[in-house]
C-alpha positions in Angstrom: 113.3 79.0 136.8 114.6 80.1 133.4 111.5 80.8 130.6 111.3 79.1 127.6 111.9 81.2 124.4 109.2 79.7 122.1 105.8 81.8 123.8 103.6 78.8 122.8 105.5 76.5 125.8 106.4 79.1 128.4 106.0 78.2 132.1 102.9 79.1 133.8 102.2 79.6 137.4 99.0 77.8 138.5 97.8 78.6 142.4 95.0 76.7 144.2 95.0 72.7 143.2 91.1 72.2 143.6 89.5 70.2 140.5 89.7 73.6 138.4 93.0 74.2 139.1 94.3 70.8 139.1 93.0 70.7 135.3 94.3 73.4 133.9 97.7 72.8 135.0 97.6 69.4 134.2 96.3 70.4 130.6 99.2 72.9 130.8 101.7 69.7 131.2 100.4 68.1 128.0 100.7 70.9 125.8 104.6 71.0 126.8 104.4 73.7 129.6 106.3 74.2 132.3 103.7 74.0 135.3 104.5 75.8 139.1 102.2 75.0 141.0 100.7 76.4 144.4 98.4 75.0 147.6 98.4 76.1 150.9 97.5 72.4 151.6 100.6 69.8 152.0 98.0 67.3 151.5 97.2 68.3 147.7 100.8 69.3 147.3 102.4 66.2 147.6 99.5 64.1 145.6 100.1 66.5 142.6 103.9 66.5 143.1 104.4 63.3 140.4 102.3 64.9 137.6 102.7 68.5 138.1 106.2 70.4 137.0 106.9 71.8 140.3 104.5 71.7 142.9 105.0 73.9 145.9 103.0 75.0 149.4 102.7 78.1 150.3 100.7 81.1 151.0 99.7 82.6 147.5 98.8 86.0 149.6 102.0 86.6 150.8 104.6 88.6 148.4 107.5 87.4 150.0 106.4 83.7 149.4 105.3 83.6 146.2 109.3 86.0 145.8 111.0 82.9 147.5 109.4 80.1 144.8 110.2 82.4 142.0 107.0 83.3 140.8 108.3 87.1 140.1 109.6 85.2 137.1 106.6 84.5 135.4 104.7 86.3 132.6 101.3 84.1 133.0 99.5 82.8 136.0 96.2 81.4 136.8 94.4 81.1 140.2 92.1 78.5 140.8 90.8 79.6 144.2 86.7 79.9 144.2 85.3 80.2 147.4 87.9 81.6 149.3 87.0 84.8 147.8 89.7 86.8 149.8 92.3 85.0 149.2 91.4 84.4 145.4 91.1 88.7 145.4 94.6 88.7 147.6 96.3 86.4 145.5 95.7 88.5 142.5 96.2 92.1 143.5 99.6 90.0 145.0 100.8 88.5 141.2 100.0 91.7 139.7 102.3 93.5 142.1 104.9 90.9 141.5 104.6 92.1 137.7 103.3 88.9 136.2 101.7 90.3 133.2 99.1 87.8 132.8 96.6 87.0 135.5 93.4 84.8 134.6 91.3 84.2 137.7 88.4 81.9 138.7 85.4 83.9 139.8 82.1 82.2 141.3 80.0 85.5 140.6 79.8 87.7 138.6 80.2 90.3 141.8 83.7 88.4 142.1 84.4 88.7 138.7 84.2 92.5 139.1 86.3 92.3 142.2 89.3 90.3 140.3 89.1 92.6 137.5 89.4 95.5 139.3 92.4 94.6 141.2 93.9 93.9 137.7 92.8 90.6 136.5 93.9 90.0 132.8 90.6 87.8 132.0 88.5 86.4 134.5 86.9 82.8 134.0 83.7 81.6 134.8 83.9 78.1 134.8 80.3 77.1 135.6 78.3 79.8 134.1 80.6 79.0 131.3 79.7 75.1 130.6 75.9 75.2 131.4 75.3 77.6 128.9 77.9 75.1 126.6 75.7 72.4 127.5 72.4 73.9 127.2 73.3 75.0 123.6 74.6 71.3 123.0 71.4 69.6 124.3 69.2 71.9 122.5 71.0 70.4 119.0 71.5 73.7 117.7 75.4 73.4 118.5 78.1 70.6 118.2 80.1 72.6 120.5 80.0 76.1 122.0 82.4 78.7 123.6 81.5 82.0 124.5 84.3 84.7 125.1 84.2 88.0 126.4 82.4 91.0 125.1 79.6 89.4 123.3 81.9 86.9 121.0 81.4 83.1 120.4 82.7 80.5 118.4 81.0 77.7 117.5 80.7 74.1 115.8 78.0 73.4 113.7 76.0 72.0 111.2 76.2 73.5 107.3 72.8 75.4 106.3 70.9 73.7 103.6 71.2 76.7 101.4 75.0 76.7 101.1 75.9 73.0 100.6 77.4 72.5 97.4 78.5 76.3 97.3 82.7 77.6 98.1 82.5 80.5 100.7 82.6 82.7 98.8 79.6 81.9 96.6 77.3 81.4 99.9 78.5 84.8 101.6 77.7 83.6 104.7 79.4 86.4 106.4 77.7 88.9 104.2 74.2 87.5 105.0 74.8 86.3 108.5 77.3 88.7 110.0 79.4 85.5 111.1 82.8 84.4 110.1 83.7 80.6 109.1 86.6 79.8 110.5 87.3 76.6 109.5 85.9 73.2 108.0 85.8 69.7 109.5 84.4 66.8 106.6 84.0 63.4 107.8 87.1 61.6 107.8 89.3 64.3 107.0 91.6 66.7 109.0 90.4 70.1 110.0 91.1 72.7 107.2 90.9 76.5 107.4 88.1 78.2 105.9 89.5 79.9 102.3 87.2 81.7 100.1 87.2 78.8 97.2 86.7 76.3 100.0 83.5 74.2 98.9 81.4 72.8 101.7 78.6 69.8 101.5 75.7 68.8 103.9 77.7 66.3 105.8 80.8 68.9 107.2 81.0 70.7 109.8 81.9 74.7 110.4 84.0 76.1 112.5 82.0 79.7 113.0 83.1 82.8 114.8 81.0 86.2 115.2 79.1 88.2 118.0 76.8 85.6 120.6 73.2 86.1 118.8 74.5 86.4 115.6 76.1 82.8 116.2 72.9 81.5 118.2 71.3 82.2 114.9 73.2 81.0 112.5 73.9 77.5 114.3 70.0 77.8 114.5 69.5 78.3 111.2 71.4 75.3 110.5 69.9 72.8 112.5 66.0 73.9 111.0 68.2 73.0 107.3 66.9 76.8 106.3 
């Protein structure tokens, strides 16, 4: 299967077709990718072969396999397989030695996690850790919306503090005095706009807000107490 030349819409294998998997490659189709995807099952193969790319079965363990559907031909893969924990390590430790550069893998622990990683994961995912802390910080109204990224890092969306409506960026130094960065700024019935220095924000908008976890916890907590 030839690659695409613009990176943004470059085929991605996706292996194990449970709900996570079957998500993310169908997510994958509507952002204009090129989607192979891989089940042992024939079962979930053939329901997912009208929506899906390519859909193939085989074993994701074996090298020769994954060699015969072309997957050697990939840059970017993810595999979906949770609690097979062998064969989700296998599968791995297989694509890396196929040379696909970027492997992002489910893990169900963080013991997994550390497992994946170590046979040369390129990010491992922790899908239900991942949204019960989003919606925790969602219910508790601190947050619109919430995603927190390796080493410590979030980005949020939130409400504007009290003290800065009215203000540009740049007069409010919330980076300065908050140690966050505002990424971008959503007004009611307007499009999304990136954050500028001489942007003014107002009570009503909504920030797009990047910075390390606690620093971002804050901050959005801040906001919601209208401190």
């Amino acid at each position: 299967m030839a690659k695409k030349s613009d990176a943004d819409t470059s085929p991605v294998v996706v292996v194990g077709l449970g709900r996570f998997g079957t998500s993310v490659a169908q997510s994958l189709v509507h952002l204009g990718h090129e989607v192979l995807a891989i089940d042992e099952d024939m079962d979930l193969v053939q329901r997912w072969s009208g929506e899906l790319t390519h859909v193939v079965q085989a074993d994701s363990t074996d090298e020769d396999a994954l060699r015969q559907v072309g997957v050697d031909g990939f840059d970017r893969a993810i595999v979906g397989i949770g609690t097979d924990v062998e064969a989700s390590v296998l599968t791995v430790l297989t694509l890396v030695e196929l040379g696909v550069k970027e492997v992002w893998a489910k893990a169900v622990s963080k013991k997994h996690g550390k497992i994946l990683h170590s046979v040369g994961a390129f990010h491992v995912v922790y899908p239900e850790s991942a949204m019960g802390e989003r919606v925790a910080h969602m219910v508790t109204g601190a947050m619109i919306d919430y995603i927190e990224l390796d080493d410590d890092y979030a980005i949020a969306r939130t409400r504007v503090p009290s003290a800065a409506s009215g203000m540009t960026l740049a007069e409010a130094a919330l980076r300065t005095k908050h140690g966050v960065t505002i990424v971008g700024v959503k007004r009611r019935g307007e499009d999304f706009t990136h954050a500028l220095p001489d942007t003014e924000v107002h009570a009503s908008d909504e920030l797009i807000v990047s910075g390390p976890t606690r620093k971002v916890e804050k901050f959005a907590a801040m906001s919601r107490q209208g401190e």
